[in-house]
N, C-alpha and C positions, 0 to 999 in steps of 0.2 A: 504494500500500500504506500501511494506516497504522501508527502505529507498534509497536511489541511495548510492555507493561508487565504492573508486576507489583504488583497492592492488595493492601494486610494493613490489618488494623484497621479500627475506626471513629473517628468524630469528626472535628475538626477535620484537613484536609488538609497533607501536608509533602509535598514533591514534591522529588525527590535526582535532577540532572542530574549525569552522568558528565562527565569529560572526552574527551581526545583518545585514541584506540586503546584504550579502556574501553568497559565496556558498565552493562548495570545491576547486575549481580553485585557489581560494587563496592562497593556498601552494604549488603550486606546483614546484619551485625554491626549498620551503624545501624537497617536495616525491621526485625531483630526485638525488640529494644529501645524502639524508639518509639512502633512495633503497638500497646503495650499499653495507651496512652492514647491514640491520636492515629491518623487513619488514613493510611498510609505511602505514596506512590506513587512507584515507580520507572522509568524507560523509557529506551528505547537507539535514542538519536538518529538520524536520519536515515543510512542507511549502514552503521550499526556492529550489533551483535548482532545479536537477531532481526528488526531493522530492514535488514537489509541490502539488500533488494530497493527499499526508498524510498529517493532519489536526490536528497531536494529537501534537499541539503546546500551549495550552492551559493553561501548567504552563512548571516549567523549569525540576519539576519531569517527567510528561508527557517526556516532548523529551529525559531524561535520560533515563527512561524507553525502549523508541524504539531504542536506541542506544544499551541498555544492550540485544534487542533481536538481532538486526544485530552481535555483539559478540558473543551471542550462537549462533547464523545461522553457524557462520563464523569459532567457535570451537577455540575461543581465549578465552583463562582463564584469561592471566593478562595483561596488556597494558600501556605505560607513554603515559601520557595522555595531550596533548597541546590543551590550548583552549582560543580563542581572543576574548576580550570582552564578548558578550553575551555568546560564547563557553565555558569562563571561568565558567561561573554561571552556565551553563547546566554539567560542569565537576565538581563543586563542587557538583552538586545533584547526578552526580552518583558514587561519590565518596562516600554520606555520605546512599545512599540509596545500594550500592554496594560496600562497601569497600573491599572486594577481590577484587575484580578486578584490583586496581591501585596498581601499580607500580613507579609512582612516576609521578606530578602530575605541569604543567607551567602552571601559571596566566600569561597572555600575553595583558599588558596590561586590567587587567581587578581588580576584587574585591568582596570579602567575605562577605561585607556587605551590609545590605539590603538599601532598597533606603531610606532616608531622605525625608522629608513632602515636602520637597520644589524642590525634584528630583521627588517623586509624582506626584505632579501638572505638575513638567516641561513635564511627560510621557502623562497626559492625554489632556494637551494642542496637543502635537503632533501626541498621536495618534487620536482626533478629527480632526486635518489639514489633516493629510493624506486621513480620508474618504471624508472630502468637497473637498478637491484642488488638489487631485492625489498625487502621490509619487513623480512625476519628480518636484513637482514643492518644495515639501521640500528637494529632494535629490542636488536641485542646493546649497540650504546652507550648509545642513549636511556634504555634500563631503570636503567642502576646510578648514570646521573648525577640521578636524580630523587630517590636515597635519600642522605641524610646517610652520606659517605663513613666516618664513625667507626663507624656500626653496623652496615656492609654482612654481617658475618661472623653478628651477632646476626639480623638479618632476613633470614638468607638465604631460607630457608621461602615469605616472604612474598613475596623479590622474582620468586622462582621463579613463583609462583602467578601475581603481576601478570607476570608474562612471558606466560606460559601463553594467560592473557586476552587482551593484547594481542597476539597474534600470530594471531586470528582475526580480526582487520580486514582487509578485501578492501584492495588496493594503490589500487585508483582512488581508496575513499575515502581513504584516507588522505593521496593525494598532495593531491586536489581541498579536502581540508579544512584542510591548510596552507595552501592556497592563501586560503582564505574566511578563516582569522584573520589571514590579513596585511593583506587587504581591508577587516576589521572598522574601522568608525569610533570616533572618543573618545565615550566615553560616560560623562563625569566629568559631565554635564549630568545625569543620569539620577539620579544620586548625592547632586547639590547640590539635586534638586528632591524628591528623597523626601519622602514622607512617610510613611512605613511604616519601622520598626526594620532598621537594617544591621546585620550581622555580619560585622568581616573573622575572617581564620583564615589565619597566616601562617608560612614557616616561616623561621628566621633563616638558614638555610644552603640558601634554595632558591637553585636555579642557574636555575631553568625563567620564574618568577617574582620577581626578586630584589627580595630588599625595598628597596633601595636605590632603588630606579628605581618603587616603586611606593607609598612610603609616606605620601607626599603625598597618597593617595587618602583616606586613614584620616579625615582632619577635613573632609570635603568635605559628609557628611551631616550635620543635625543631631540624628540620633538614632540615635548608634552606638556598638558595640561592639568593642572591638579585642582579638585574643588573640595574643601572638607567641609562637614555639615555641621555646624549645634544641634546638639539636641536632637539628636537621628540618629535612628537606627538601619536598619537594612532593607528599611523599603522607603528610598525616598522619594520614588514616585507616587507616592499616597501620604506621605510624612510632609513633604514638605515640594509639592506638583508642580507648583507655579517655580519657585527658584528653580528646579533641574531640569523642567522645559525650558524654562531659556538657557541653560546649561545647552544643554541639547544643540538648539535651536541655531546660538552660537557658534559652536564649535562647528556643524555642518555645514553651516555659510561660513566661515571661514576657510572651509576646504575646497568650498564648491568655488567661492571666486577670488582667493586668494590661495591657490594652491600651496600648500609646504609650508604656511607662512603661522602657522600655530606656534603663538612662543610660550616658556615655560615659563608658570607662577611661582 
């Protein structure tokens, strides 16, 4: 099966990878904003959303893989590339397994490097819970530790909705795809050989991604942008919508009519 997506716009191509237990609904505040100059593509990863019947989630190559066939389907040569969390690791594979293809390249909230022994274990404890006790009953903790604990009361709306979302992920993938980001190799190489504009996008109070363990990525590229967040956590497209759309927004026109020309904060 291939994959589900969803194009708005014309022009130049932005292609928005979800993360883990997301689908492409995610962005959609950013496809209808971007739409208006830019042509937006969205799709749901191997497993998840209307993807659910493709299985080729197996590593994070794999899902790069059927990404770079939906691109030839679709007769898109080059693409900037947004990818949240787990989207980020599937964008760094098909960056370094396809490097024409990008265009320039946001970690949104996410990271280069592979997991640490003791992020190992935290994957295979959880994706062991999720085969005995079902998804809903880890996605009750998973969910509230992703949002900055000061605004839980203020976003509740939102985390509800991301709830909602996340709880249509089938259990296999879910467990099989903790399984492929623990596997995931360092891909700081990827980073140090760019040559296409980075965007990180980070949040200071993420628990999922902690900046601490990840910020050494930031100077790896020579042509990058760095945005840290207050008061954020690991979803700042619902945490904090308006700053990281023009995060976004920015950065893309920047590539699009000022090629190469992204300097570093």
């Amino acid at each position: 099966m291939k994959l589900a997506y969803r194009l708005n716009g014309k022009g130049e191509t932005v292609l928005f990878i979800h993360g883990f237990c997301e689908n492409k609904d995610l962005w959609q505040a950013f496809e209808q904003q971007l739409s208006a100059g830019y042509q937006t593509l969205s799709l749901d990863l191997p497993g998840f959303g209307e993807s659910k019947d493709n299985r080729n989630y197996e590593s994070m190559d794999a899902m790069a893989r059927e990404i770079r066939n939906l691109l030839s389907d679709l007769q898109i040569e080059r693409c900037v590339v947004i990818g949240h969390s787990l989207g980020g690791y599937v964008a760094l594979a098909l960056a370094d397994l396809f490097p024409a293809l990008i265009r320039g390249l946001c970690l949104f909230h996410s990271t280069a490097y592979a997991d640490s022994e003791e992020k190992k274990h935290s994957r295979n404890k959880t994706a062991d819970f999720i085969e005995k006790k079902g998804l809903g009953s880890f996605l009750e903790s998973f969910v509230p530790s992703v949002f900055f604990a000061g605004r839980k009361q203020e976003l509740a709306s939102r985390m509800e909705a991301y709830l909602q979302m996340t709880l249509q992920t089938p259990v296999a993938t879910a467990a099989a795809v903790t399984r492929a980001m623990r596997d995931r190799p360092d891909r700081t190489p990827v980073l140090a050989q760019a040559t296409f504009p980075v965007m990180f996008i980070a949040g200071k109070a993420d628990t999922a991604v902690p900046l601490e363990g990840s910020k050494e990525q930031f100077f790896l590229p020579a042509n990058a942008t760095i945005h840290l967040l207050d008061q954020t956590g690991h979803m700042g497209m619902y945490e904090r919508e308006e700053e990281t759309l023009l995060m976004i927004e920015h950065f893309v026109g920047s590539i699009h009519h000022q090629p190469g020309s992204v300097s570093q904060q």
